[in-house]
C-alpha positions in Angstrom: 33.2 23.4 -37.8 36.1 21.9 -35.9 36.0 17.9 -36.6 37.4 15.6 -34.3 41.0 13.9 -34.2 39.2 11.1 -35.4 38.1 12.4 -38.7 41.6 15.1 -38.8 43.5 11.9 -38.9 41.3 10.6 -41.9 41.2 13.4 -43.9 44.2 15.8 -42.9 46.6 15.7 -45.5 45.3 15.1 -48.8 45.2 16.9 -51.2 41.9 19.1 -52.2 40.1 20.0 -55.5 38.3 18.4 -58.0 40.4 15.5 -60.0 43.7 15.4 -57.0 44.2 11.4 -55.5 42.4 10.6 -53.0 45.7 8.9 -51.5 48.7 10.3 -51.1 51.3 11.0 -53.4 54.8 9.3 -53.2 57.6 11.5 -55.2 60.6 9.9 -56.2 62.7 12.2 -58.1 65.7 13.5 -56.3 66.4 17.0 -58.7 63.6 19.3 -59.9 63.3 21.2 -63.1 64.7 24.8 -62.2 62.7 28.0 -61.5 60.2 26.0 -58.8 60.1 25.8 -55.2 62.1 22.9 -54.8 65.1 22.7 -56.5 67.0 19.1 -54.9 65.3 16.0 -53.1 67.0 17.2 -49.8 65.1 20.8 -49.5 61.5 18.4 -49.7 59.2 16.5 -50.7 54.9 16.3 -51.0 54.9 12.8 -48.7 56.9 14.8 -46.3 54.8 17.8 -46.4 51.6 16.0 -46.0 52.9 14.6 -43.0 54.5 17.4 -41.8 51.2 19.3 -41.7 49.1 16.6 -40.2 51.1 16.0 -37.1 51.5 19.5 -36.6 48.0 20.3 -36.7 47.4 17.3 -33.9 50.1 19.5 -32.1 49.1 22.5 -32.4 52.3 23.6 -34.0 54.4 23.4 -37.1 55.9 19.9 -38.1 59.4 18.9 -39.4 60.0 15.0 -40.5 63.3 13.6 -40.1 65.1 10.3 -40.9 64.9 9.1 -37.4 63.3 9.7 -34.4 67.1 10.0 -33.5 67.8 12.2 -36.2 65.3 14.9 -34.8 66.3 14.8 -31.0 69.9 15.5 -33.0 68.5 18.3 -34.4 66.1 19.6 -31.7 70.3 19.5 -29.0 71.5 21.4 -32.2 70.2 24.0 -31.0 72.2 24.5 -27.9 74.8 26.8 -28.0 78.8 25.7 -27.5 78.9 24.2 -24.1 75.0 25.0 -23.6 73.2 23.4 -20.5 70.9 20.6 -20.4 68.2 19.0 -17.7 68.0 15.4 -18.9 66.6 12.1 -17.0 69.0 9.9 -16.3 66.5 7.3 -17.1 65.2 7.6 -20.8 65.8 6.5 -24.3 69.4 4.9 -24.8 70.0 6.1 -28.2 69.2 9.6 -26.9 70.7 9.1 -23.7 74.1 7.7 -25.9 73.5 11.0 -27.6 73.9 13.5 -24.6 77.1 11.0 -23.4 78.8 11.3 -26.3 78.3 15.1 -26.8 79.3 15.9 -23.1 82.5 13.7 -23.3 83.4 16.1 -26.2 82.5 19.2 -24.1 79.8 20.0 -26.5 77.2 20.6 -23.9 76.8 20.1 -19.9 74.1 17.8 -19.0 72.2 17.6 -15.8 70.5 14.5 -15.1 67.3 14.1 -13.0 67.4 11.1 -11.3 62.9 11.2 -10.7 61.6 12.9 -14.1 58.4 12.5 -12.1 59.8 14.8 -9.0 58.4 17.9 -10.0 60.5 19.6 -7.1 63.4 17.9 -8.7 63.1 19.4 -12.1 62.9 22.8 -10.8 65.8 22.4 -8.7 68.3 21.7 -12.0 66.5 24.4 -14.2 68.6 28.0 -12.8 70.9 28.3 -15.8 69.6 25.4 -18.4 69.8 26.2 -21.4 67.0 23.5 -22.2 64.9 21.2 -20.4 64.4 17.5 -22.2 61.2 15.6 -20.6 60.1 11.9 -21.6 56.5 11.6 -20.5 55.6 8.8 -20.5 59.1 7.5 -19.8 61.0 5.1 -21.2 61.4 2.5 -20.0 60.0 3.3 -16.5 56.7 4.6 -17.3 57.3 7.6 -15.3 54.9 10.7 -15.6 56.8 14.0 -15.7 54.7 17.2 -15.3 55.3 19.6 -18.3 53.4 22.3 -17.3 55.4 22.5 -14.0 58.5 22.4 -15.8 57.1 24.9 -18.6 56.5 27.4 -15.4 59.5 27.0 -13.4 62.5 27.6 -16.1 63.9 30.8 -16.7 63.4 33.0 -19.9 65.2 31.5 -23.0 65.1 27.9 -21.6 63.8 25.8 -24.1 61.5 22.8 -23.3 61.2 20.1 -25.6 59.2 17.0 -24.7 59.9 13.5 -26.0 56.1 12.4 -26.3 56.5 8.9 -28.8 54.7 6.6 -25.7 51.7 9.3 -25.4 51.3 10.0 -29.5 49.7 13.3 -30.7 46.5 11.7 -29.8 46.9 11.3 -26.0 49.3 14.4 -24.9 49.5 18.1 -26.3 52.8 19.1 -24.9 52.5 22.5 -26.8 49.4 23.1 -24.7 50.9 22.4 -21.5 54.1 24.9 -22.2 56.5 23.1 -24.5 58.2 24.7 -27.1 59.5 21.5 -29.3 57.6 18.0 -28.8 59.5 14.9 -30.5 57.8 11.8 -31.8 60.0 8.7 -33.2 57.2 8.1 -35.8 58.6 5.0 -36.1 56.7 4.0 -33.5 52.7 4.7 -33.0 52.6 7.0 -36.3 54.2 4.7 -38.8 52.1 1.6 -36.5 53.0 -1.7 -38.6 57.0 -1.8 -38.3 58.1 -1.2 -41.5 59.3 2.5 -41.5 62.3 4.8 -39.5 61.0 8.0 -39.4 61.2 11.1 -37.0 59.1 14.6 -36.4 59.8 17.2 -34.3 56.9 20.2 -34.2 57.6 23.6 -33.0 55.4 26.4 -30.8 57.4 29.2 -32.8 57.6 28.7 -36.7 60.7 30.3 -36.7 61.9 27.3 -35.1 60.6 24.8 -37.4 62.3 26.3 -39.9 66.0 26.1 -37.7 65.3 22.3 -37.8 64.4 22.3 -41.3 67.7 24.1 -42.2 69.4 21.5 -40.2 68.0 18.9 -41.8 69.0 19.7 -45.0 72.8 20.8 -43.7 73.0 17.3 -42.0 71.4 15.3 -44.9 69.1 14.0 -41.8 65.6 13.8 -44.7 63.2 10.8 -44.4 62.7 9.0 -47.9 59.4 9.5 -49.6 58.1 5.9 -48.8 58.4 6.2 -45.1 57.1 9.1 -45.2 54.0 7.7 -47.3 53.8 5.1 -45.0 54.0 6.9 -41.8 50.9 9.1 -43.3 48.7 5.5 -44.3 49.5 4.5 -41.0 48.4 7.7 -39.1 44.7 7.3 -40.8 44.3 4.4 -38.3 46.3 5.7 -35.5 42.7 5.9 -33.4 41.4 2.9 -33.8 44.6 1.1 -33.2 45.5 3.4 -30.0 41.9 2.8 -28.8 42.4 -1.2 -28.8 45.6 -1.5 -28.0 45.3 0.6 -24.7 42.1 -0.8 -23.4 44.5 -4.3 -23.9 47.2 -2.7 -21.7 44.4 -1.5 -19.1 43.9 -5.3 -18.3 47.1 -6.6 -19.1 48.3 -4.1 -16.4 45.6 -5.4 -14.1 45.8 -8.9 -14.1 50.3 -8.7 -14.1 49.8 -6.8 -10.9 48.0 -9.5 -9.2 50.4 -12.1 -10.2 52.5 -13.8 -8.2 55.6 -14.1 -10.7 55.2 -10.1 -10.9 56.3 -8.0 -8.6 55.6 -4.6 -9.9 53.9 -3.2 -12.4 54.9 0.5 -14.2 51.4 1.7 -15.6 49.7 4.8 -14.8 46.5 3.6 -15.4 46.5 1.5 -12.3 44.9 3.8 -9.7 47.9 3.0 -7.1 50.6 4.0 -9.5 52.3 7.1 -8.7 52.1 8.4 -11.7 47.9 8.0 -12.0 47.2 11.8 -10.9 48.9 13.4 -12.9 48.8 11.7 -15.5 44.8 11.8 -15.9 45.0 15.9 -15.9 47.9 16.2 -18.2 46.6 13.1 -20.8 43.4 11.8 -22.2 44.4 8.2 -22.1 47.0 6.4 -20.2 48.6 4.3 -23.2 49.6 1.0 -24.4 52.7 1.2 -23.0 53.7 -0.5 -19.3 56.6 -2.3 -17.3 56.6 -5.1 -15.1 59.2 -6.6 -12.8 59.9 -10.2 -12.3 60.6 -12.7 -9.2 64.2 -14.0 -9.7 67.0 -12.3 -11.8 68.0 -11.5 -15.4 68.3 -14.8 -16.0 64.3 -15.6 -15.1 63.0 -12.5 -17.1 65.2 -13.8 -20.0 63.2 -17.0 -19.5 59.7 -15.0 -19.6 60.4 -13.7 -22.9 62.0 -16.7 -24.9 58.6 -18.8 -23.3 56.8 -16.7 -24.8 54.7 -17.4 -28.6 51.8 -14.8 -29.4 54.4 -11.9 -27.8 57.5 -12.0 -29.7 60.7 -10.4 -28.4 61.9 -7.4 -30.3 63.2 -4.0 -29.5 60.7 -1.2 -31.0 56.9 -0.8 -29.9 54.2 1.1 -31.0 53.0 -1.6 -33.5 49.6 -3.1 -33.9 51.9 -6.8 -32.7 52.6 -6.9 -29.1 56.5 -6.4 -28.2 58.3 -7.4 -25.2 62.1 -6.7 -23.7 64.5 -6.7 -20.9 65.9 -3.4 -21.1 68.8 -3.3 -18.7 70.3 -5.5 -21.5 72.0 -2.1 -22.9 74.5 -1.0 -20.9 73.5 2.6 -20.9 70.2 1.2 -19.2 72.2 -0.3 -16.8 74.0 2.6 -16.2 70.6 4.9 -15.8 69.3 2.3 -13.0 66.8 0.3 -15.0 65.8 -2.7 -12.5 67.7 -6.0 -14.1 64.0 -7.8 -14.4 62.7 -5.4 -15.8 60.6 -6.2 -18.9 59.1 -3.1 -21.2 55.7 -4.2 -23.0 53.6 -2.5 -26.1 50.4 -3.7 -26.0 49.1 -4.3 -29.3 45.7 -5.2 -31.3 45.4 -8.7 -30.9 42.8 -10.2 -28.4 43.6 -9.6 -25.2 42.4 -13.1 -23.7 45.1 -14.6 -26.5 48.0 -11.8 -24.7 46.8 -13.0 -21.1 47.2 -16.8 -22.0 50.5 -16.2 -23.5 51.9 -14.3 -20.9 50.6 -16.3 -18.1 52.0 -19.6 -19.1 55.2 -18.1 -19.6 55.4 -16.1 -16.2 54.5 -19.7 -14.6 56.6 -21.8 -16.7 59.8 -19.2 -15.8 58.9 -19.3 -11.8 58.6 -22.7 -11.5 
């Protein structure tokens, strides 16, 4: 019998037989007693392991923890050759967006950037040649919906696609399903759920190329510490239940922004008129906790909505079980990839949703008036 992600999450990655902890098992040492498997704290570690194998087994592939969500989208472009090609959204996550600049300016790889991740057509148009194919879906910070299965179809033989899928979680998106060879998770975020960890896992189709990025990430000294990882695993047992609350919160969150008069859009693909809704019911089984909104006025009035604000706080990370709020074009590279200057990214978290509305309503008001 099969059990459900419900129960996988639970009981995946423990360890089995009569007299082993029920928990998991944090190991500290950095050397090991010669003649064994592991030899030096780099080559692994049980905490990693465990983890390793859960999300891969949510992924339907085979799991490789890094020190960073950062760390593995390093290790996932190591993989290009010498002045390899790479189909990029110009909109995405500025640390990995910084990433691609930094390696191009050096003439370490050639990047095309998509200017709609969502434009199917698009996509396929930059693909002749790539070398690899990087999707955010969901996007951040625009919420776009980019069709993997599309983009899986249209490259060429030995194009790699690797899919970025930290806002949609193992739970909500398969990207190994859909075509993807590498999916990405900054386990920071939903995985790790209480903002106390930086973590990152990349899983692999092929295990062949699970073990590439393991043998990077010992080369680059790129390991995640034994605690993070132990946390990261005690936070995935309630990944469910926490996903579950906190996007039913950002189902009505998105509902009632959009029909306020301080808002003028609102980035969620739940919302039937969103033009990512379509798509994104076939390719996901939820539509997330993650949404944008945009803001009457300028900067300066979004910067209001978020220092008026008390239940939400203002922070940069998301994925928590607290609610998180941001202007994003405050980063420069955002700036650069378009992101509209009122532009405020939310993660809906666990708290009651009445408590959210109140808190974002009063500040919305208070900033337009």
């Amino acid at each position: 019998m099969t059990e459900r992600v419900e129960t996988r999450l639970v009981a995946g990655g423990r360890a089995q037989g009569a007299g082993a902890p029920l928990g998991s098992t944090i190991v500290v040492s950095s050397t090991y007693r010669l003649g064994g498997e592991l030899e030096y704290g780099r080559d692994g570690n049980e905490a990693w392991r465990a983890l390793e194998d859960l999300v891969g087994e949510l992924e339907g592939g085979h799991g490789v923890a890094f020190g960073s969500g950062l760390a593995a989208c390093a290790a996932v472009l190591d993989a290009l050759p010498p002045g390899g090609t790479i189909v990029a959204p110009r909109s995405a996550y500025h640390g990995f967006t910084e990433q691609l600049r930094v390696r191009e300016a050096a003439g370490r790889l050639r990047v095309r950037r998509i200017a709609d991740i969502a434009d199917a057509g698009e996509v396929a148009a930059a693909l002749p040649g790539a070398d690899m194919v990087w999707l955010e879906t969901p996007s951040n910070p625009l919420i776009a919906i980019a069709d993997i299965a599309a983009a899986a179809a249209a490259r060429e033989p030995g194009c790699l696609l690797a899919v970025d899928g930290t806002f949609a979680t193992p739970l909500l998106q398969q990207p190994l399903a859909l075509g993807a060879d590498i999916v990405v998770h900054s386990a920071t975020k939903y995985i790790g759920g209480h903002a106390d960890l930086l973590l990152g896992i990349a899983v692999c189709r092929d295990p062949a190329a699970a073990q590439r990025l393991a043998a990077v990430r010992v080369r680059e000294g790129a390991i995640p510490g034994a605690l993070e990882a132990f946390l990261a695993l005690r936070g995935m047992r309630t990944l469910a239940v926490r996903l579950e609350r906190a996007q039913a919160n950002a189902g009505e969150l998105a509902v009632r922004l959009d029909r306020h008069p301080a808002v003028t859009r609102v980035r969620y693909p739940g919302l039937p008129d969103d033009p990512g809704h379509a798509l994104a019911a076939r390719q996901m089984s939820g539509f997330g906790a993650m949404l944008a909104f945009e803001t009457t006025g300028g900067a300066d009035a979004a910067d209001a909505v978020c220092a008026r604000l008390r239940v939400i706080s203002a922070a940069t990370s998301l994925g928590g079980v607290e609610t998180l709020i941001e202007r994003r074009a405050r980063y420069e590279s955002e700036r650069r990839a378009g992101t509209p200057e009122t532009l405020l990214r939310l993660s809906v978290g666990i708290e009651h949703v009445e408590d959210l509305w109140a808190d974002l309503d009063q500040a919305l008001a208070a900033a337009s008036s």
